[in-house]
N, C-alpha and C positions, 0 to 999 in steps of 0.2 A: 463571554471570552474565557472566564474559568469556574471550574465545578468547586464546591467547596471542599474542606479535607474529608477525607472517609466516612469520618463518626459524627457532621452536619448533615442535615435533612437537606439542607437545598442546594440553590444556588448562592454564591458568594455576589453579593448584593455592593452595586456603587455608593458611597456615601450621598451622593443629586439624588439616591432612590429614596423612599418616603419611609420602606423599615424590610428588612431581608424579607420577610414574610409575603408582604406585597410584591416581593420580586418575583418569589417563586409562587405567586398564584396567580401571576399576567400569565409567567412561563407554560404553568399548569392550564391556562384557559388559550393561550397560543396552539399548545400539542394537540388539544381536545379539538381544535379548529377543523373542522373536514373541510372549508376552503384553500387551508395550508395543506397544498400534497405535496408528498415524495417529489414527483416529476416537478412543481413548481421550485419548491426547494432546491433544486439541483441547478436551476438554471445561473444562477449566482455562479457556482462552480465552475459550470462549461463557461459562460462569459471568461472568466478567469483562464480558462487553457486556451479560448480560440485569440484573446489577449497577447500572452505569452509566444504562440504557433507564430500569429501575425509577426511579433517584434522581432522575434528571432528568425523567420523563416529556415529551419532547420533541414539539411535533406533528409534526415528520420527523426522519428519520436517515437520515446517506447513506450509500452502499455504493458506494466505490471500486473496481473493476477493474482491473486490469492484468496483464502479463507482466513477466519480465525474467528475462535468457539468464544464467545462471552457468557461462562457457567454464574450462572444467581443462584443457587442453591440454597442458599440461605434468608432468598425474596420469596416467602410463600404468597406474597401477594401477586406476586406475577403467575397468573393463572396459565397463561398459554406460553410455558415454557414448553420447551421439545428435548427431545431427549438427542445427547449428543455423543459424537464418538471422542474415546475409548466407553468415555462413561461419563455422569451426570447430568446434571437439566437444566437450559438455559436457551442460548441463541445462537443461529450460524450468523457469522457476516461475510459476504462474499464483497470483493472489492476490487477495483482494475482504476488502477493509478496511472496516470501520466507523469511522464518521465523524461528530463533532457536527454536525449543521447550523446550529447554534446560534453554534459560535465555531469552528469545523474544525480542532480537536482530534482526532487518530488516537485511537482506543477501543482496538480491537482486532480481530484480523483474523477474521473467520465461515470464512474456506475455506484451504486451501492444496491445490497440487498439483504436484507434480516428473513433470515428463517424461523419462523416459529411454528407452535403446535398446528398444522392445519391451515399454515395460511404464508406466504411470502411478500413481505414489504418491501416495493423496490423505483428505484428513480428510473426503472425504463418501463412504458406503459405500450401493452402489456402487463404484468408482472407475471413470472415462470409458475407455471402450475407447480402445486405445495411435494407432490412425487416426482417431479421433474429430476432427471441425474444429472449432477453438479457439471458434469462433462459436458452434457449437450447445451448447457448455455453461455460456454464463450463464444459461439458461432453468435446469435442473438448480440453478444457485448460488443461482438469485432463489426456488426453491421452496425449498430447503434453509433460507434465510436469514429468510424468513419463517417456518418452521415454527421456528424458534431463536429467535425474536424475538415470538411471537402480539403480536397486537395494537397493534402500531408502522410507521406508513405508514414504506416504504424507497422512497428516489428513487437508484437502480443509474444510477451515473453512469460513462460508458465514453471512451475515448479515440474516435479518427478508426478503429479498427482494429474498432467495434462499429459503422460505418457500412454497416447491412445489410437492405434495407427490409422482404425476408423475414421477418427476425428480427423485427424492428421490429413486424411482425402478430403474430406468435408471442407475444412478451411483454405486448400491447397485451391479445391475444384471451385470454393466461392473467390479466388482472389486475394486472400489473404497471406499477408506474410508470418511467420511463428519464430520463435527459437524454443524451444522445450529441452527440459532436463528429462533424458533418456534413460532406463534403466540396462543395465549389464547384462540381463540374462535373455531378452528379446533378439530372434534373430533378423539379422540382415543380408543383401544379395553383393557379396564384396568380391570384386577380381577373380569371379568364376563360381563361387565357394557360395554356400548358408552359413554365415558363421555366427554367435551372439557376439552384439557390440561391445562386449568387455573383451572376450579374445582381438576384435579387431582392433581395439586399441592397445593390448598386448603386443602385437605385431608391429602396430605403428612404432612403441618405444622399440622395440628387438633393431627393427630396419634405420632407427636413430633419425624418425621423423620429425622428432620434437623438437621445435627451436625456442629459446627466450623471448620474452614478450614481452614485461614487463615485474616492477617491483610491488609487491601489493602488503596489507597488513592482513595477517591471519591471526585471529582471538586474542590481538592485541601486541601481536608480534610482528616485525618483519622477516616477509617471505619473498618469494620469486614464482613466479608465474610461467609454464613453458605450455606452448600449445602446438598442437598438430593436427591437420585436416584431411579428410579422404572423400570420396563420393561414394555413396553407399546407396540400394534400390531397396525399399520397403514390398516383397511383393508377398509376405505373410497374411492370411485371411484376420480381418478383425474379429476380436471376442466380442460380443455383444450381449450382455448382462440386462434381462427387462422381465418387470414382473409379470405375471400370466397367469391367474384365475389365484392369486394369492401367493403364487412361486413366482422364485427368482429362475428363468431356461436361459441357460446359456443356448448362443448360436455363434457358429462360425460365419461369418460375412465376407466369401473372395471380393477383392478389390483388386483395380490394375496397379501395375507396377508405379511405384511413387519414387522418383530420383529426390535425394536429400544429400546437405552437407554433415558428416561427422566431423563434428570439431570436437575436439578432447584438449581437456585442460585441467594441467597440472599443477599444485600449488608445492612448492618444495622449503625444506629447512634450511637452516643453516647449513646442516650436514649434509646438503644433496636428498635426505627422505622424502617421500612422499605423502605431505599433511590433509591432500582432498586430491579427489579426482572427481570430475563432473564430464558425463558424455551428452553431448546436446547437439539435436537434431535441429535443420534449418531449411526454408527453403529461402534464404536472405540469398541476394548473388554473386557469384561466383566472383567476382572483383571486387568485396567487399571485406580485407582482410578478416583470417580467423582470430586473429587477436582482439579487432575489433566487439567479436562477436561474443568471442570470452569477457570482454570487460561487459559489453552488454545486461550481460547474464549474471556479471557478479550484481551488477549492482538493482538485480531484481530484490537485492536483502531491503533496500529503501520503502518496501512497499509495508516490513516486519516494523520499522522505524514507524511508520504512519499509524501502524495498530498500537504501537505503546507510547506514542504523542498520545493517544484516545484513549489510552488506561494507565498506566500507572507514572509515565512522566508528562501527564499533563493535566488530562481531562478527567480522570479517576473515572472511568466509565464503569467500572467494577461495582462500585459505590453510587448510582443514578437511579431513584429513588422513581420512576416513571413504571406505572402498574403493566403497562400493554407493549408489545411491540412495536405498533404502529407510531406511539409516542418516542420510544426511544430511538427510533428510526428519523424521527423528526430530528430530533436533539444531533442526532449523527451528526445530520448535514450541515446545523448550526455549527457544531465543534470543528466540523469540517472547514467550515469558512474560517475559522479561527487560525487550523494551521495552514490554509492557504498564504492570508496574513503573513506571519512568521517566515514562510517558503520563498516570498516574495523578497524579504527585507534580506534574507540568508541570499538571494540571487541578488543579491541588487550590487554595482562593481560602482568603485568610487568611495571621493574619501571622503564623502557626505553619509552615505551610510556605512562604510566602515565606522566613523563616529556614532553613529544609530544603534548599531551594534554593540560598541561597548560601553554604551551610555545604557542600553536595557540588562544587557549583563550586570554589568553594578549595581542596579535596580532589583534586580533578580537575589542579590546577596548570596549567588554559588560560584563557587568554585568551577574554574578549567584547567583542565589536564595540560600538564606540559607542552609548547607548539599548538594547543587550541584555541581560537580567541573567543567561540559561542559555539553552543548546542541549539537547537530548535527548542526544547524544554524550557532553556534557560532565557532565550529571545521572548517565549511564551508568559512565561513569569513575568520577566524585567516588562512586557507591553500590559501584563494587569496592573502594576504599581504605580505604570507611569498614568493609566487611564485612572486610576483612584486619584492619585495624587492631582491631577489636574481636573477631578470632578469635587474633589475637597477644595480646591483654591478656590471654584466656581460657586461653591456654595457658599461657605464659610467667609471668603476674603481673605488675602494674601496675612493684612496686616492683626485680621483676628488668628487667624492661624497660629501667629509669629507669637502670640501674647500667649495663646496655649501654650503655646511648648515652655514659656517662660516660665508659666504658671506652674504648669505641671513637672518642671525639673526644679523648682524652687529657686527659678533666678530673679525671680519678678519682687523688687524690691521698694516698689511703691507702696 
């Protein structure tokens, strides 16, 4: 359930365990397990979302994307590190989260995949050839994700880095639905015109498209939210970037004409300025408000929250002393279930676990921000104390316990 602080070797060992040492050398003979795989490992997980799907029966679910670089620079023990962008050597993890659309709530995650030198570790079997480009495998996540999920429409929401109009056919022509973060300088086929969709959302503000939508926080601030929609035809050739006897040849790729939703979304100040603007491409449908679509999309950040539960507010993944990737790719999935855990008690309505809640908060001994009653971090915390404290009472006995603490404060006056 938790890693121990930065500068331990291991894991943070239950007092029922026999001595920290033995903990982390079950751990260490678990990972080394080649009966324990990836795909087994995961199955935990999807029980957990086809769980959730079922209770809720939601009419959408979203499936957040993303990467995020885990650099060990400092582990020369880790041999098959890879070398990462901008710069240094470590680990890719690729990741696609489930997501309430309802209240965007993190579920749980459908995929995981660790890149390293030579080789890619990953919960869908298969796993992507180690040259594969990061782009050609949401196609692969979006099939996988649906076959986990029968009969639950998924809106695969992607950053600026699934801005790929190739792809874009690709997922269209397999059945899939998208929302992607668009970039401004790509053209579009709008109301007669090639225009790039930063002009067309220039126009949208001129012609006084944009309406309120709602009130949101921006970096801790309150903001307001205005959005406006248009239809727009992708009929530009794809760039296609693939390597070729040791080179990278660009090619141009005609495709047909692809109709999509521009929704444009504004985030404004106090003073009316404009603090973000985000253009996102969709093929969601047409009676599916753009506001809708913009909240969607904010809360792809919940997928950034699931990578720093796994490194520095929870799991100190930075600090995970496991020599291979294969191994720390294990370990994912375990921490994985951890904040599934957590995810569940933060979803849970009622004044049973609202008590749950700030009974592990307490537990936790941190602090919340004004109007907050729990963090995920803090839920995570407050559930290792509680499991200590009730594997000490197991062990020990209530009433030996009671004469420690006497003992050891010097009240024990026998």
């Amino acid at each position: 359930m938790r890693a121990a602080d930065p500068l331990a070797p291991g894991l943070r060992a239950l007092p029922a365990v026999a001595s920290a040492f033995a903990s982390t050398q079950a751990a260490w003979r678990f990972y080394a397990n080649g009966r324990a795989t990836l795909p087994a490992l995961a199955v935990p997980l999807l029980d957990a979302a086809r769980r959730a799907i079922d209770r809720d029966r939601p009419d959408w679910a979203l499936v957040a994307h993303d990467q995020s670089a885990l650099p060990y620079g400092r582990h020369a023990s880790k041999a098959d590190q890879t070398k990462l962008r901008p710069r240094g050597r470590g680990y890719e993890l690729t990741a696609a989260l489930l997501v309430s659309a309802a209240t965007g709530d993190p579920v749980a995650p459908l995929e995981l995949r660790l890149r390293a030198e030579g080789a890619v570790y990953s919960t869908r079997d298969p796993a992507p050839h180690p040259g594969a480009c990061w782009l050609d495998e949401p196609l692969a996540t979006m099939r996988a994700a649906r076959a986990a999920l029968p009969g639950c429409r998924l809106v695969h929401v992607i950053d600026r880095e699934g801005d790929s109009v190739g792809h874009y056919r690709q997922w269209a022509a397999a059945g899939h639905t998208f929302l992607v973060r668009a970039d401004a300088g790509p053209r579009a086929h709008w109301q007669g015109e090639d225009l790039p969709l930063g002009e067309v959302a220039g126009r949208l503000a001129a012609g006084g498209a944009f309406r309120p939508s709602r009130g949101v926080e921006f970096r801790g601030h309150k903001a307001w939210q205005q959005v406006a929609e248009t239809a727009v035809a992708l009929t530009r050739r794809a760039n296609s970037h693939r390597p070729r006897r040791g080179h990278r040849r660009r090619r141009l790729v005609p495709g047909v004409p692809l109709p999509l939703r521009l929704v444009v979304s504004r985030v404004l100040g106090a003073a009316g300025e404009v603090l973000a603007e985000w253009l996102l491409l969709t093929n969601l449908p047409a009676a599916l408000p753009a506001g809708e679509a913009a909240l969607w999309y904010y809360w792809r950040w919940r997928i950034e929250s699931y990578f720093k539960l796994l490194k520095s507010a929870g799991q100190q993944l930075g600090s995970w002393q496991q020599e291979t990737a294969g191994a720390i790719a294990k370990r994912l999935l375990v921490a994985s279930m951890a904040c599934v855990v957590v995810w569940r008690l933060a979803r849970a309505r009622g004044a049973e676990a609202s008590a749950e809640r700030a009974a592990l908060v307490r537990l936790s001994g941190r602090q919340m921000g004004r109007g907050k009653g729990f963090t995920a971090p803090a839920l995570l915390a407050g559930l290792w104390v509680l499991l200590a404290a009730l594997a000490a009472v197991e062990e020990y006995g209530l009433e030996r316990l009671q004469a420690m603490q006497r003992q050891i404060l010097g009240q024990d006056t026998s």
